[in-house]
N, C-alpha and C positions, 0 to 999 in steps of 0.2 A: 501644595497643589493637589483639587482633587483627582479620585481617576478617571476622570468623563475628558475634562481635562485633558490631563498627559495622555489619555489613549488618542484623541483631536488630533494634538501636539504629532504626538506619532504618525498619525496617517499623511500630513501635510508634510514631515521629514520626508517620508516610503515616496513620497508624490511626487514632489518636488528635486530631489535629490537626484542627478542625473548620471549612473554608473555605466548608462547606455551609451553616452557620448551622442547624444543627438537623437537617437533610435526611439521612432514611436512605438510607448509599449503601452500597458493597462493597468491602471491605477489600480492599488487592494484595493478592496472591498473594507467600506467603513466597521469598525468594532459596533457590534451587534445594541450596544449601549450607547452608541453615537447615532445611529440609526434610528432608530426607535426609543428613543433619550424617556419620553414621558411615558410609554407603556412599559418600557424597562423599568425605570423608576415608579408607576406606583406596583408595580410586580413585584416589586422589590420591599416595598413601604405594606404594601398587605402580609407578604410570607414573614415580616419581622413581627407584626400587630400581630398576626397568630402562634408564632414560636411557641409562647407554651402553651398552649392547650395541643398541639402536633407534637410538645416535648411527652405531654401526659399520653395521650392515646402509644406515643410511639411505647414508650415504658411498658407499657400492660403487656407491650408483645415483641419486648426484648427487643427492641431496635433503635433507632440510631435515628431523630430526625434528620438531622447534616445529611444523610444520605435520602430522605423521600423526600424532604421540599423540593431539592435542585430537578427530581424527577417530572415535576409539574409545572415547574416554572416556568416555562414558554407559556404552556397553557392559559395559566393567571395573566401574560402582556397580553393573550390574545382575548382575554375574556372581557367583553362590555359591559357593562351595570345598565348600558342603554336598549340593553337584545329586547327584538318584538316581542314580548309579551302576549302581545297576541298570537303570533305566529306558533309559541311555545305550546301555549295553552291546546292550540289546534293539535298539534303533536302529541303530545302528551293525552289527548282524548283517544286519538289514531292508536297510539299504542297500547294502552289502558284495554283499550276495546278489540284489536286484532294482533295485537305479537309485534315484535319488531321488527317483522318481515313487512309490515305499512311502515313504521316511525322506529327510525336509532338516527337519538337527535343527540348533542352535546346539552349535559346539565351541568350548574352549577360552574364555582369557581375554578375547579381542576376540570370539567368540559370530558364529564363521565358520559358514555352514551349506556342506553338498557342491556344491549349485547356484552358491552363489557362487564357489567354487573351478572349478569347469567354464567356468562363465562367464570367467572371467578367463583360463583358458586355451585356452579357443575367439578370445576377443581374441587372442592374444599368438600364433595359430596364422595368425587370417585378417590382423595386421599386421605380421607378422614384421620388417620394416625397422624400425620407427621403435621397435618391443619386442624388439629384437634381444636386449637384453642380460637381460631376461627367457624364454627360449627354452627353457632350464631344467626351466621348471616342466612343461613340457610334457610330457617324458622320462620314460618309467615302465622302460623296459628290452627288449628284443627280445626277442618275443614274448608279449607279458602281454596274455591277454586281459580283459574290460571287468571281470571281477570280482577280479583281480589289481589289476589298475589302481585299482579303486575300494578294495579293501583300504590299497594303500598311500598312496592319498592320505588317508585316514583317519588313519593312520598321520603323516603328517605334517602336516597340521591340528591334531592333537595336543599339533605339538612348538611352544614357545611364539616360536624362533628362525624358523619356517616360516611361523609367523602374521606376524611381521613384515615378510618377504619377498613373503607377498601382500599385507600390508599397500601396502607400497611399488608394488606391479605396480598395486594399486588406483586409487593416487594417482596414476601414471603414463598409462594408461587412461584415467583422469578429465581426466587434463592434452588428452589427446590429441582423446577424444571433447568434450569444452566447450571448445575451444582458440577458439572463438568469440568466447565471454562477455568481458568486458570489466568485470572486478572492480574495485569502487571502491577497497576494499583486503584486507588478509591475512583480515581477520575474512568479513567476504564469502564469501570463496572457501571457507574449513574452514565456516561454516555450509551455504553450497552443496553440498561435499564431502560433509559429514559426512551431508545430508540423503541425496542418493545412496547413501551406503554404507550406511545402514539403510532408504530403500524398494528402492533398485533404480536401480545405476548404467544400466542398459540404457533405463528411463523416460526418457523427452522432457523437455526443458531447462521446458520449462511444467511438466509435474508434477511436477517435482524443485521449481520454486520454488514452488508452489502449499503443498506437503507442510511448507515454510518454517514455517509459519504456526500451522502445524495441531497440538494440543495431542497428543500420545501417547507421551512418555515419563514413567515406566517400564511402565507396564499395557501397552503396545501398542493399547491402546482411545481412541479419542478422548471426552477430558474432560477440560473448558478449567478447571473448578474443582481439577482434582487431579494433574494432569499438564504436562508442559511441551513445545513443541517441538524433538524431539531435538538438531538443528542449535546450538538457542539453548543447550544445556548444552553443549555442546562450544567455542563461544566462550566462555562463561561461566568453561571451567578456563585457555582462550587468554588472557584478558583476564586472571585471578587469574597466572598465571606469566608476565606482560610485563607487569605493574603491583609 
């Protein structure tokens, strides 16, 4: 029996099953893969097509894919192969041409915006030692001024080998800035993580775990009847790939 399956199975026991003795109460809420069955599924069918080439970048920088896919993997159900194109392209001029203070749009498969990218290289500038091997990203070429610069990092946000390389600098960053916390275990930490990488690794260790909790995937709106907490669907594919 697969586990799309038995998880069904489940919800329809939880439902049905009457410990109330009559008592109207509220159905759980479907397994997040019953739910959204075909953007789960190919979310799932892409992060396996990419495994190694995410094994390879992950190696260069001493880390552990198992622990970055599950971090973006909402991201990948939420992403369309259908998005306006046009719409982008307008975005992406906006940006290119004024800062991200016009356009911080979502790119790419992991749904990178420009501010995030800045962000992570303003880190890797003010800790150069300890992101040494990240120093890279930083690099646009002698003389490019901010709209060259923002061109080409567009340019490679783009490319889906580049997302993985922030990916990694993300996780790295995260290790650095929470190097505090004291995780009970692996699931822990990509729920933590993962919460970070979709509010805002730069928020305080309080509102990164507050955010835990809080219902807003995929709408971006919070609503606990129809949404889930992002963090919880990124253990959710952790927990389905190490079971």
């Amino acid at each position: 029996m697969n586990k799309l399956l038995q998880s069904f199975i489940l919800y329809l026991l939880l439902f049905y099953s009457d410990p109330w003795h009559g008592q109207v109460r509220i159905a759980p809420k479907l397994p997040v893969e019953v739910r959204f069955q075909s953007a789960y599924s190919a979310a799932s069918l892409f992060c396996k097509s990419v495994q190694p080439v995410m094994d390879s970048v992950a190696t260069r920088f001493s880390l552990q894919s198992s622990s970055l896919l599950p971090i973006v993997f909402p991201e990948c159900m939420r992403y369309s192969v259908r998005m306006d194109m046009a719409e982008t392209t307008s975005l992406e001029v906006l940006y290119v041409n004024f800062g991200k203070g016009y356009a911080d749009f979502s790119i790419g498969r992991f749904q990178m915006k420009p501010s995030f990218v800045e962000q992570l290289e303003e880190k890797v500038k003010s800790d150069s030692l300890a992101l040494k091997a990240y120093q890279f990203i930083t690099k646009y070429g002698e003389g490019n001024n901010s709209k060259a610069i923002r061109m080409q990092r567009i340019s490679r946000m783009e490319s889906l080998q580049w997302q993985m390389i922030y990916l990694c600098c993300f996780y790295s960053v995260a290790e650095l800035r929470f190097h505090a916390i004291v995780f009970a275990n692996a699931s822990d930490r990509i729920r933590f993580y993962a919460t970070a990488y979709n509010r805002g690794f730069m928020n305080s260790q309080m509102e990164i775990e507050r955010w835990q909790t809080i219902c807003i995937f995929p709408s971006g709106k919070v609503d606990v009847e129809n949404n889930y907490p992002y963090g919880e669907v990124s253990i959710h594919y952790y927990s389905d790939k190490n079971n």
